[in-house]
FIZADREN-71215 format. One record per atom (N, C-alpha, C): residue number from 1; residue in three letters; atom name; x, y, z. Coordinates in nm, 2 decimals. Example, Ala and Ser with C-alpha at 12.3 -4.5 7.8 and 13.67 -1.06 7.14 Angstrom:
2
- n:res:atom:px:py:pz
- 1:ALA:N:1.32:-0.57:0.78
- 1:ALA:CA:1.23:-0.45:0.78
- 1:ALA:C:1.32:-0.33:0.78
- 2:SER:N:1.28:-0.22:0.71
- 2:SER:CA:1.37:-0.11:0.71
- 2:SER:C:1.29:0.00:0.79
This chain:
86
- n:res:atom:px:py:pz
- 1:UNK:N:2.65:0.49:-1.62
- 1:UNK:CA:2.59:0.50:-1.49
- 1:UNK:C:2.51:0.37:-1.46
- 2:UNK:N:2.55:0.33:-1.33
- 2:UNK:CA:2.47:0.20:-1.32
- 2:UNK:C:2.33:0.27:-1.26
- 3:UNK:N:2.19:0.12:-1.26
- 3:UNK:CA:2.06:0.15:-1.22
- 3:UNK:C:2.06:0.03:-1.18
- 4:UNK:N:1.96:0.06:-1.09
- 4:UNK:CA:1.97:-0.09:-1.02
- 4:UNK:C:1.81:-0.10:-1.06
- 5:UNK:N:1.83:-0.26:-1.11
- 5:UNK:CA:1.60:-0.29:-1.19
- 5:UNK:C:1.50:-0.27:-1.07
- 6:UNK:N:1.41:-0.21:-1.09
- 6:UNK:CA:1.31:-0.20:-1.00
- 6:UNK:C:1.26:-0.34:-0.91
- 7:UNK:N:1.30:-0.43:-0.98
- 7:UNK:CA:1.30:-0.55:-0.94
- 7:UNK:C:1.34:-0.59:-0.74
- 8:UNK:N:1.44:-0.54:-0.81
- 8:UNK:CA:1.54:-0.59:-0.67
- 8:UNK:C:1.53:-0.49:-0.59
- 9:UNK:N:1.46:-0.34:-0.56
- 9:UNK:CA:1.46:-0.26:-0.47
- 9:UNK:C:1.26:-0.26:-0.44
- 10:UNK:N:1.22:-0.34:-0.54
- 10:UNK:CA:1.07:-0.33:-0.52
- 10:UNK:C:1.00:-0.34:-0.36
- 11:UNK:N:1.12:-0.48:-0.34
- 11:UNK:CA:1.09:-0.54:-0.19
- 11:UNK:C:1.12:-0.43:-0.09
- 12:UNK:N:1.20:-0.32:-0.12
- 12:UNK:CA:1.23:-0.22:0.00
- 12:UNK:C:1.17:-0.15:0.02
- 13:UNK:N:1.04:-0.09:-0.06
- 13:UNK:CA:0.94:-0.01:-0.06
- 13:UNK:C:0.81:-0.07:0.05
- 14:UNK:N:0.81:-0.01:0.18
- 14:UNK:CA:0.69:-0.07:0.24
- 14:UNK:C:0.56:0.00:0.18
- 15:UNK:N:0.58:0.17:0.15
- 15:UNK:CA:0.42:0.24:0.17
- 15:UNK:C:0.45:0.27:-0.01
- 16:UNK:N:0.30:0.24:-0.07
- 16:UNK:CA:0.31:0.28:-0.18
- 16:UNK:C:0.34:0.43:-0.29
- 17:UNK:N:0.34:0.49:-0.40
- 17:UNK:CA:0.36:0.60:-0.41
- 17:UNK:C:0.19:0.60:-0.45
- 18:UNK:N:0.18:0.76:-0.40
- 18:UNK:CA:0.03:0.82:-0.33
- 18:UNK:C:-0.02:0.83:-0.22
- 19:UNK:N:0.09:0.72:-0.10
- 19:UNK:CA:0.04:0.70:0.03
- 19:UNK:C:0.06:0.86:0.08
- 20:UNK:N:-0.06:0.88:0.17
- 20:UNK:CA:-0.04:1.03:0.22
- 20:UNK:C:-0.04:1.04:0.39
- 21:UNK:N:0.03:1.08:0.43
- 21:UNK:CA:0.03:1.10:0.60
- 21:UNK:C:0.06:1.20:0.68
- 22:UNK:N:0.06:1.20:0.78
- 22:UNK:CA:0.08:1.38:0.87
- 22:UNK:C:0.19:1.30:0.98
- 23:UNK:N:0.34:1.40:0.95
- 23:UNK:CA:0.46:1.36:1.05
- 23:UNK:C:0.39:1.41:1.17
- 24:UNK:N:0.48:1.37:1.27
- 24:UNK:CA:0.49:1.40:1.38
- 24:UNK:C:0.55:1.53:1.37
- 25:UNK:N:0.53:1.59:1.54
- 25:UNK:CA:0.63:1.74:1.53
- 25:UNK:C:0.55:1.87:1.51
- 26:UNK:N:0.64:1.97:1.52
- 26:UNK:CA:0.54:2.12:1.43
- 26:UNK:C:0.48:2.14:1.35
- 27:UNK:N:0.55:2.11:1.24
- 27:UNK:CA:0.46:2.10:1.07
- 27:UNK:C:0.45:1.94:1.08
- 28:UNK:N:0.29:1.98:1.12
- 28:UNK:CA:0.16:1.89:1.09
- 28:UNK:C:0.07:1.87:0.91
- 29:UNK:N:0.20:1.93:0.82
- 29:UNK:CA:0.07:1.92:0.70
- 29:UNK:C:0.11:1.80:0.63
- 30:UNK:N:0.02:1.75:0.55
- 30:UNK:CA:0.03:1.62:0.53
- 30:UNK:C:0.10:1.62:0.38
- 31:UNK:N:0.18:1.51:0.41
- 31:UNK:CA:0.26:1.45:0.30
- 31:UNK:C:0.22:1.36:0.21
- 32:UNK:N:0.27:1.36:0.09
- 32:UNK:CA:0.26:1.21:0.00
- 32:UNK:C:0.36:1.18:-0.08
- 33:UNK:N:0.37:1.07:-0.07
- 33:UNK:CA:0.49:1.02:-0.13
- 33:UNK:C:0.45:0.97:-0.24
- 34:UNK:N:0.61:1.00:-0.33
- 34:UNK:CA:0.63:1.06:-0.51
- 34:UNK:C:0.68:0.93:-0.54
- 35:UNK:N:0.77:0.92:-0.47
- 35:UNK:CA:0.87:0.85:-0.56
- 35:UNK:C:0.97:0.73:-0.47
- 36:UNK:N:1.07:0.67:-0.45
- 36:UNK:CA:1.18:0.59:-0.36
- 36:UNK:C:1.26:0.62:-0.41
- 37:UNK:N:1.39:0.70:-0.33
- 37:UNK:CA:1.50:0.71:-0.37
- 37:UNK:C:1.64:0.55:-0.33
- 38:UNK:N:1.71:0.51:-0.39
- 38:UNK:CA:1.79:0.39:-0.33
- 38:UNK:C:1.94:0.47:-0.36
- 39:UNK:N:2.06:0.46:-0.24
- 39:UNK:CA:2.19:0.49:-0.23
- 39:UNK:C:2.25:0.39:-0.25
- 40:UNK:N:2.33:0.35:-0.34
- 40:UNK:CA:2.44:0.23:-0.35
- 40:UNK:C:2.61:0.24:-0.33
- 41:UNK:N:2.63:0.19:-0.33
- 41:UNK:CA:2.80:0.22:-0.29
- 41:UNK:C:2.82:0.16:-0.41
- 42:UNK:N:2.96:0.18:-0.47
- 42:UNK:CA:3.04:0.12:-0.58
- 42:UNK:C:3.05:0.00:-0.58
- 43:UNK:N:3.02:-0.08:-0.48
- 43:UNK:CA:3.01:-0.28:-0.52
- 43:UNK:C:2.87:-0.26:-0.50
- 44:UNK:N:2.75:-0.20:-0.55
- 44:UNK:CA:2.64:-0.20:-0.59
- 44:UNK:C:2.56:-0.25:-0.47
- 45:UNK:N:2.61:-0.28:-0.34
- 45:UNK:CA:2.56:-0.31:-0.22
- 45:UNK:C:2.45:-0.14:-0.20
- 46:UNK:N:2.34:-0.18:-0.16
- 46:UNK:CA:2.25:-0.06:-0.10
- 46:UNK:C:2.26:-0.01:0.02
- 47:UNK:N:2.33:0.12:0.04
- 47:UNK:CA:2.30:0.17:0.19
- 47:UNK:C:2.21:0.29:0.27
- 48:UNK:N:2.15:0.34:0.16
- 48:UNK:CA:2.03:0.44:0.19
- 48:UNK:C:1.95:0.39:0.12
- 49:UNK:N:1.76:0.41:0.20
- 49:UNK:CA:1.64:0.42:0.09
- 49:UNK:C:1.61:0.56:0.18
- 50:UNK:N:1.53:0.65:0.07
- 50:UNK:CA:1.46:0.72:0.12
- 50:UNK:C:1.29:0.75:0.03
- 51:UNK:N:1.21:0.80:0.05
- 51:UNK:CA:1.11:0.82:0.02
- 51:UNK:C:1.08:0.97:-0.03
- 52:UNK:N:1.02:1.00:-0.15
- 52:UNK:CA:1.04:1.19:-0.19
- 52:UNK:C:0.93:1.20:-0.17
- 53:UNK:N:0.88:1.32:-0.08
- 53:UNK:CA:0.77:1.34:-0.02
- 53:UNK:C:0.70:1.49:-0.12
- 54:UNK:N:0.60:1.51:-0.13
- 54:UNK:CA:0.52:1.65:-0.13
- 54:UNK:C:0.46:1.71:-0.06
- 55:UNK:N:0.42:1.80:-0.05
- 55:UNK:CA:0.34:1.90:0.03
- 55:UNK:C:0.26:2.02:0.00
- 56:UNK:N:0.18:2.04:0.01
- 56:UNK:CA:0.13:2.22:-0.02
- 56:UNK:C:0.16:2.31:0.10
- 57:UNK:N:0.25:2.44:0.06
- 57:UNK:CA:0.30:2.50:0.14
- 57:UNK:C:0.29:2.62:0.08
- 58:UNK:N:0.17:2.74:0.16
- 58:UNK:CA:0.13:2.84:0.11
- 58:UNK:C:0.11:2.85:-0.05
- 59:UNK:N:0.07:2.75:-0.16
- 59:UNK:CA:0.04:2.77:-0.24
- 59:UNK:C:0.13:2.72:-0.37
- 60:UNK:N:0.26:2.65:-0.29
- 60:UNK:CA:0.39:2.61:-0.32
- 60:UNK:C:0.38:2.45:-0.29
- 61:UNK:N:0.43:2.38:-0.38
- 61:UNK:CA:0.48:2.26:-0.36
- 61:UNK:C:0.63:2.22:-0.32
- 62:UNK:N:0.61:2.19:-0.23
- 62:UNK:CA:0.79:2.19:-0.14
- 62:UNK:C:0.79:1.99:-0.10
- 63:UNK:N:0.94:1.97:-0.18
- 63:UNK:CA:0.97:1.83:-0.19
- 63:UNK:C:1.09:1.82:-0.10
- 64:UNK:N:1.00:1.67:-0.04
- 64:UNK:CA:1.10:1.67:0.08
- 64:UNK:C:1.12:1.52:0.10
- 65:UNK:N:1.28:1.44:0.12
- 65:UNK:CA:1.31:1.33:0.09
- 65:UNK:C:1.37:1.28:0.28
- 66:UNK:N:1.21:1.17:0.32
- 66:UNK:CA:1.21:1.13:0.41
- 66:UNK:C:1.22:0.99:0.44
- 67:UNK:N:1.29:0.95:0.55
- 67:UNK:CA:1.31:0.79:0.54
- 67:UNK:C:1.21:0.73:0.58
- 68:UNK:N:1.22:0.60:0.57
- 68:UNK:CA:1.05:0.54:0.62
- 68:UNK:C:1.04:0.52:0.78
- 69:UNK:N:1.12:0.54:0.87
- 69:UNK:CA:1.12:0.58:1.01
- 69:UNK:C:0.96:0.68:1.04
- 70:UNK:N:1.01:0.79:0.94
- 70:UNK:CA:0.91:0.89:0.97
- 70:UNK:C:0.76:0.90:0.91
- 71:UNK:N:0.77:0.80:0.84
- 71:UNK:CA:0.65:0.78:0.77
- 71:UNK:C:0.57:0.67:0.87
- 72:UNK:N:0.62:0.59:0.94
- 72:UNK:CA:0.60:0.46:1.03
- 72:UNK:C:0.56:0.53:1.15
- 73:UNK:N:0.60:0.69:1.20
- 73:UNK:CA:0.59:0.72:1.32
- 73:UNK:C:0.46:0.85:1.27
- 74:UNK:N:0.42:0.87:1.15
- 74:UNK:CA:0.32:0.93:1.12
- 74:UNK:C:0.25:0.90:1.11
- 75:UNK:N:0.06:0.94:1.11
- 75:UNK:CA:-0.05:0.94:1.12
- 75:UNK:C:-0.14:0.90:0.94
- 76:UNK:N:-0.15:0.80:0.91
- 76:UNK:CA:-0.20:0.82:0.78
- 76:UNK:C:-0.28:0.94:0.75
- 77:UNK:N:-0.31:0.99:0.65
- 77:UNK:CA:-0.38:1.11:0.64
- 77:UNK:C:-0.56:1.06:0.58
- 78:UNK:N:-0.56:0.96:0.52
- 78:UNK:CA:-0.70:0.92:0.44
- 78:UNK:C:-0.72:0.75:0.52
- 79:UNK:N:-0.84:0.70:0.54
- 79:UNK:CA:-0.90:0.61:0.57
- 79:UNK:C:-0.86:0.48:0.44
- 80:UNK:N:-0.80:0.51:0.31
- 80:UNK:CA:-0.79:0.39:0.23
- 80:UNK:C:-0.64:0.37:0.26
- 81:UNK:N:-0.53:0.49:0.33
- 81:UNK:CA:-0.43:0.43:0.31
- 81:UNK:C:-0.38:0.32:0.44
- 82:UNK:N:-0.51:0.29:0.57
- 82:UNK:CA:-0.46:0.17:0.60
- 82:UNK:C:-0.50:0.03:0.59
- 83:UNK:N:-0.57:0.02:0.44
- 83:UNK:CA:-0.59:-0.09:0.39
- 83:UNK:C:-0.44:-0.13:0.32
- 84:UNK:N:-0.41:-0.04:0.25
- 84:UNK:CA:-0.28:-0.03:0.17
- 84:UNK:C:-0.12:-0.10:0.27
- 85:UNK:N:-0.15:-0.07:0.44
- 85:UNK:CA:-0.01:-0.05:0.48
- 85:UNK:C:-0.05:-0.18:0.58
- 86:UNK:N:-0.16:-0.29:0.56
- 86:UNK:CA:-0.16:-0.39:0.63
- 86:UNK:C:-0.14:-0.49:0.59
């Protein structure tokens, strides 16, 4: 199985992991991001990133894999993470 080095997908990562924020929309509870997911095609060209999100939900941690559109159009949740995203 190929991996592609953290190297070369490091640059696609804008918000760090631990950044926390509140989407837009209904559910207002705030998220934080785990991890970066990267999609490659078979000539190892990249055509998805996505970002794996968490949440507390009734008591439940429920993981949710968001692109950075939605993170860009959401509200940071803490005062340090917009030192982090400038």
């Amino acid at each position: 199985m190929n991996t592609i080095p953290p190297e070369r997908t490091h640059h696609l990562m804008k918000y760090p992991v631990g950044y926390t924020f509140t989407p837009r929309g209904k559910n207002r509870l705030p998220l934080t991001v785990h991890n970066f997911l990267v999609t490659t095609n078979l000539n190892g060209t990249i055509v998805k990133t996505e970002y794996l999100c968490t949440k507390d939900f009734c008591g439940q941690i429920v993981v949710e894999r968001v692109c950075q559109t939605t993170i860009d159009l959401g509200t940071p949740a803490s005062p340090h993470n917009k030192e982090n995203n400038q």
